[in-house]
N, C-alpha and C positions, 0 to 999 in steps of 0.2 A: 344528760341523756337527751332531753327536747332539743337542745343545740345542739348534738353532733347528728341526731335526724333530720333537724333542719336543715343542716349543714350538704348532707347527702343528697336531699332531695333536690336542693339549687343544685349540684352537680348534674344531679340525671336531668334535671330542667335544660343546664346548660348543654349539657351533650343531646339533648333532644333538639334542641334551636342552630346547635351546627349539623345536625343531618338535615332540617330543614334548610339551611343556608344550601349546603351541598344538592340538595333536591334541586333547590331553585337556581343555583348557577348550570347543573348538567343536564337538567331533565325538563325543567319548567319550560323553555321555552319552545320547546318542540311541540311538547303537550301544548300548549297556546294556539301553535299554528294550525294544531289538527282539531282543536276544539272550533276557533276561527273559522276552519276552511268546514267542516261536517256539521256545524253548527247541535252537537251537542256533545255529551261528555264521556270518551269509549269506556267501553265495560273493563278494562286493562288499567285504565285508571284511577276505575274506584277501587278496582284487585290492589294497583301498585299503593295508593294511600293505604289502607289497610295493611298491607303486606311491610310500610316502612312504619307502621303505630301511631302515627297521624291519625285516628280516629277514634283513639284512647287515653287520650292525654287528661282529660278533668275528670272522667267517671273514678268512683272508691276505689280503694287497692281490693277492699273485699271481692267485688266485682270483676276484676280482672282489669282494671283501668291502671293509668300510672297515678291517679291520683292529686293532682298538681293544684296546689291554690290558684287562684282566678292571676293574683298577681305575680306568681309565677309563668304562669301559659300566657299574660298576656305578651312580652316578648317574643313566644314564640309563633302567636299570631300574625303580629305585626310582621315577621319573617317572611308568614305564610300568605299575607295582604299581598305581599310585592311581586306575589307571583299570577297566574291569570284569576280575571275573578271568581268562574266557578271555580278553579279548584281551592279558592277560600271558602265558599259556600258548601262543599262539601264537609271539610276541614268544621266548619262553624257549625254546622247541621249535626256533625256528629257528637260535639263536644258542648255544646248549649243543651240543644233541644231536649237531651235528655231528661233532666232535670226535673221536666212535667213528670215523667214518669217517677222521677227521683226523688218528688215530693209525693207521693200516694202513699197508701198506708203498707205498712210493711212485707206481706204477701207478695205486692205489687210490684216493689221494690226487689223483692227479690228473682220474682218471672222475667221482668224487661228490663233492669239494666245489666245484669250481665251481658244479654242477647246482643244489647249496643255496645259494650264494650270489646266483643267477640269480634264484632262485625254480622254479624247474623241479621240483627234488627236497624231498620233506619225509623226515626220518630217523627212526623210530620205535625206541626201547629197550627190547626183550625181554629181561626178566632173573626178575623177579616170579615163581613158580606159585601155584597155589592152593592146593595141599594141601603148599609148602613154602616154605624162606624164601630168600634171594637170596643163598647162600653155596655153601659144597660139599655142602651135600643137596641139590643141586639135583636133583630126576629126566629133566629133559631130555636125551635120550642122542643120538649122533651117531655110526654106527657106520661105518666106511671099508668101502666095497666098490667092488671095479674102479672107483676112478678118483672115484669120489663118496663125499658120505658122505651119508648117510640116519638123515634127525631124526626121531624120536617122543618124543612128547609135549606139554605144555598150558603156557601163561602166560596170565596174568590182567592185567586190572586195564592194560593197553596204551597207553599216552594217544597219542589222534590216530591208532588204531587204522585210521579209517574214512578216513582223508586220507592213511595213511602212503604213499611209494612204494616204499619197501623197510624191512625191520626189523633189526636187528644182535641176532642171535639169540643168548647163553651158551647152550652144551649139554655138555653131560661125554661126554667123550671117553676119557676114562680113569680106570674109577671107584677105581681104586688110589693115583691119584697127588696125591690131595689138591687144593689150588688150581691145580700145574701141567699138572690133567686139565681143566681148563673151555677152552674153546676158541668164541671168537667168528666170529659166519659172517654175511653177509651173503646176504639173503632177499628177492628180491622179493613184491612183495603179490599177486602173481597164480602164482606155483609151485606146480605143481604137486603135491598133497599136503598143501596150507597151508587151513585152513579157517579164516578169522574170523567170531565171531559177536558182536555188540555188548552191554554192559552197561546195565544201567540207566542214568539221568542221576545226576550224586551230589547229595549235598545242595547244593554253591557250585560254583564255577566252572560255571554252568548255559550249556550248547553243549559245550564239549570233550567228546570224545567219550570213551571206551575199550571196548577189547573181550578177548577170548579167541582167543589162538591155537593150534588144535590142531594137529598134527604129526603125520603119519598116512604112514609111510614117505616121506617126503619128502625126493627126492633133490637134492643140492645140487652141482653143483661143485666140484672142487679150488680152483680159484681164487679163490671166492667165500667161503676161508676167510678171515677180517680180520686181517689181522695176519701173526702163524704158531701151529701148533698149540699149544695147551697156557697161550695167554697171553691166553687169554679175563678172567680175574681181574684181570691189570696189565692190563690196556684197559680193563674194565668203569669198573674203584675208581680208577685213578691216571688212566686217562685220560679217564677220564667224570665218574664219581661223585662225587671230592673237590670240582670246580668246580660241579658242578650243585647239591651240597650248599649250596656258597657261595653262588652265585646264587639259590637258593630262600630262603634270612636272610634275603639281602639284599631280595627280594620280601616280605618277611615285616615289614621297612620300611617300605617304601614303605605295604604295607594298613594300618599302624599308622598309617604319619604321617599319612593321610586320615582316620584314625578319631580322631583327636586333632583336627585344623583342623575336621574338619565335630563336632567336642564343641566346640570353641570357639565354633566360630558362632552355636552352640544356645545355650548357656551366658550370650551376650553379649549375645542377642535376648531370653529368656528370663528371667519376672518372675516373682518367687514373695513373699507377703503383703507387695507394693510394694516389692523390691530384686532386683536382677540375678540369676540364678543366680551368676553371675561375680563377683559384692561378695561373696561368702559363702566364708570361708575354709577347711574344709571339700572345698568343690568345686578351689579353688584350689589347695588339697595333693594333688588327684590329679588335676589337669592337670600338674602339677609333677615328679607321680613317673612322670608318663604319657613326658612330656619326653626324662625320664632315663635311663629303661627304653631307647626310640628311640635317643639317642643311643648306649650301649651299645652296641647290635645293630648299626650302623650303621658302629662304631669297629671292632669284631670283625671284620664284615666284610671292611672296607678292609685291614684287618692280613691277612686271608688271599688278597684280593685280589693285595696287594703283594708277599708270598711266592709265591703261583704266576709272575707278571708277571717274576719273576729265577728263576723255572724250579727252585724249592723243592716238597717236598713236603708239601701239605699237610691231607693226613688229621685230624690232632690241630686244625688252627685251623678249617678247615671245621666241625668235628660240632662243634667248643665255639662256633660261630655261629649253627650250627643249631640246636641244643640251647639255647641263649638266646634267639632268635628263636620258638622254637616257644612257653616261656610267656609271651614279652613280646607276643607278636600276638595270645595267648589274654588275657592280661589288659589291653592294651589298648583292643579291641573289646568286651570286658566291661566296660570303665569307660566307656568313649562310650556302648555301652548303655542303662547306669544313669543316665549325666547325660540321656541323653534322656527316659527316662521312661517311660512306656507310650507314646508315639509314636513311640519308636525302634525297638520291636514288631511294628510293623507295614508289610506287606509294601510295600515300596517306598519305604521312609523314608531318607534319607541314609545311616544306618549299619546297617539289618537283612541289606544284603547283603554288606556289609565282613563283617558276624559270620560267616555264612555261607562265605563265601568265606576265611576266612582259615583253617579248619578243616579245608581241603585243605592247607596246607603244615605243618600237621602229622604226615602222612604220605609227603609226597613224598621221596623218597630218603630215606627210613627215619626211624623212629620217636625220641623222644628218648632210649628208650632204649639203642637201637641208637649213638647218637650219643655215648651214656655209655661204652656198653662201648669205642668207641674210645680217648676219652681214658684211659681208666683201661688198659687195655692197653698203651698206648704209656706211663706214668705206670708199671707193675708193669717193663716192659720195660728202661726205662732204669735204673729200683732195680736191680734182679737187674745191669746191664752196670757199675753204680759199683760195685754188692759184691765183682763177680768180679774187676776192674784193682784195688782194695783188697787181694785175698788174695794176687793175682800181682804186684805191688808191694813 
């Protein structure tokens, strides 16, 4: 019976990844040119994603989601990568962010993730500040008075900012207690005390928004704490972070694998003193190592996929997907690039906006260095636990 449900469910996964195929051969690149040319992302379009279930695919069936394990939706991301980048940022917002909410306690779970899986609610993730980094220096404070607790201070850099309905705010709560002083709160976009102001547009993903949240005694409810106190950190990273890592790789695919097919196309059309680009061995070795790089990233992926999917933790396989994805999508799009030529230079050419756009998931849920020092902490961590069962042995 577990096998003929699982059996079903890869089906609807697959029929889910050929309407996104279908999307992105008939519809994607119109939508691209209009998001390109108005520089952000029409309201038709976040109707038409909705409208085709792209914004429902990993929320519970309870909920009204399709429900899809990580390593099932992640092919159908990587589908959804190949096409412009906000409309994977969209796609990715709907289908991650959740999660915050989808770790709260039960109550909570039941108010906000339906709402996302309807399309009713968008979830936006406050964690980022300006003048710090997204750990325990955090300066976001959250102080309990009668019955509330009231936020001050700022986060940046917000994506979907301007579309959010509500935000999952980290603020320290207890600046003595190390990780177990961060505490996550849910914030509607209109509370009072909350001021957002918008950012520039960045270099790629041109439409997605983000902005700045100020926190200016802003009083919150008890209730609308996420979770429970103190467990802001185990919801941000276990329950947010480590999958959004993975699923940003894995977009980090998808922009590659487009930037490899449209280098092939070029390559195969393309004549240089009377022979192919593509007869020339040379170009050949680095469509080849373009290949392999992809694969790589691809296999990483699915390995952290497979470990969340049996309810494993996976921190360490996450940032070593990410942390490969970040220079395999920098050096992919770099070699499409350069097979194109000075035509690929140029604005509007099959690969100037892959380049562009793939230099946002170099920062998205952190940096590769950020990504290093995981692995190698978990790496010093387990050294130090074999030396110490060695001396007590």
């Amino acid at each position: 019976m577990i096998e003929e449900t699982s059996t079903l469910l890869q089906e609807r996964a697959e029929a889910i990844r050929q309407r996104v195929i279908q999307f992105r051969t008939e519809e994607a690149v119109e939508w691209a040119k209009q998001i390109e040319r108005d520089e952000k992302i029409p309201p038709e379009l976040w109707q038409r994603i909705r409208q085709l279930g792209f914004h429902r695919l990993t929320q519970p069936t309870w909920a009204g989601g399709e429900g899809l394990p990580l390593a099932m939706y992640f092919p159908i991301l990587e589908e959804v990568a190949r096409c412009h980048g906000s409309i994977r940022m969209v796609v990715h917002a709907y289908n991650s962010i959740w999660r915050t909410v989808g770790n709260g306690r039960p109550e909570q779970q039941k108010e906000w993730v339906p709402q996302v899986a309807s399309g009713q609610c968008l979830v936006a993730f406050a964690l980022t500040e300006p003048d710090n980094g997204t750990g325990i220096d955090l300066r976001t404070t959250a102080t309990y008075e009668n019955g509330e607790f009231v936020l001050n201070g700022r986060k940046h850099l917000i994506t979907f900012a301007d579309e959010a309905t509500i935000f999952v705010v980290i603020a320290k709560t207890d600046a003595n207690a190390g990780r177990q002083g961060l505490t996550a709160f849910i914030v509607p976009r209109h509370q009072v005390g909350l001021h957002i102001e918008m950012q520039p547009q960045m270099m790629g993903d041109k439409g997605s928004t983000h902005g700045i949240l100020t926190f200016s005694n802003c009083r919150i409810p008890e209730e609308n704490v996420l979770g429970e106190i103190g467990q802001g950190f185990d919801l941000a990273l276990r329950g947010f972070l480590d999958q959004s890592r993975a699923c940003i790789a894995q977009s980090a695919v998808g922009v590659a694998e487009e930037s490899l097919q449209q280098a092939l196309l070029h390559v195969r059309r393309r004549t240089t003193f009377g022979k192919a680009l593509a007869s020339r061995q040379a170009v050949q070795m680095r469509l080849a190592e373009m290949a392999i790089s992809i694969q790589a990233g691809r296999l990483l992926c699915l390995d952290a996929a497979h470990k969340y999917d049996r309810g494993e933790t996976i921190s360490v396989e996450a940032s070593m997907a990410k942390a490969h994805a970040i220079k395999m999508v920098g050096e992919v799009t770099d070699a499409a690039l350069a097979l194109y030529g000075g035509v690929g230079y140029m604005v509007g050419s099959p690969v100037e906006r892959l380049y562009r756009d793939a230099r946002s998931l170099w920062f998205e849920e952190g940096t590769a260095e950020m990504q290093k020092m995981t692995i190698v902490e978990s790496m010093l961590t387990a050294a130090r636990q074999r030396d110490r069962q060695k001396r007590e042995s």
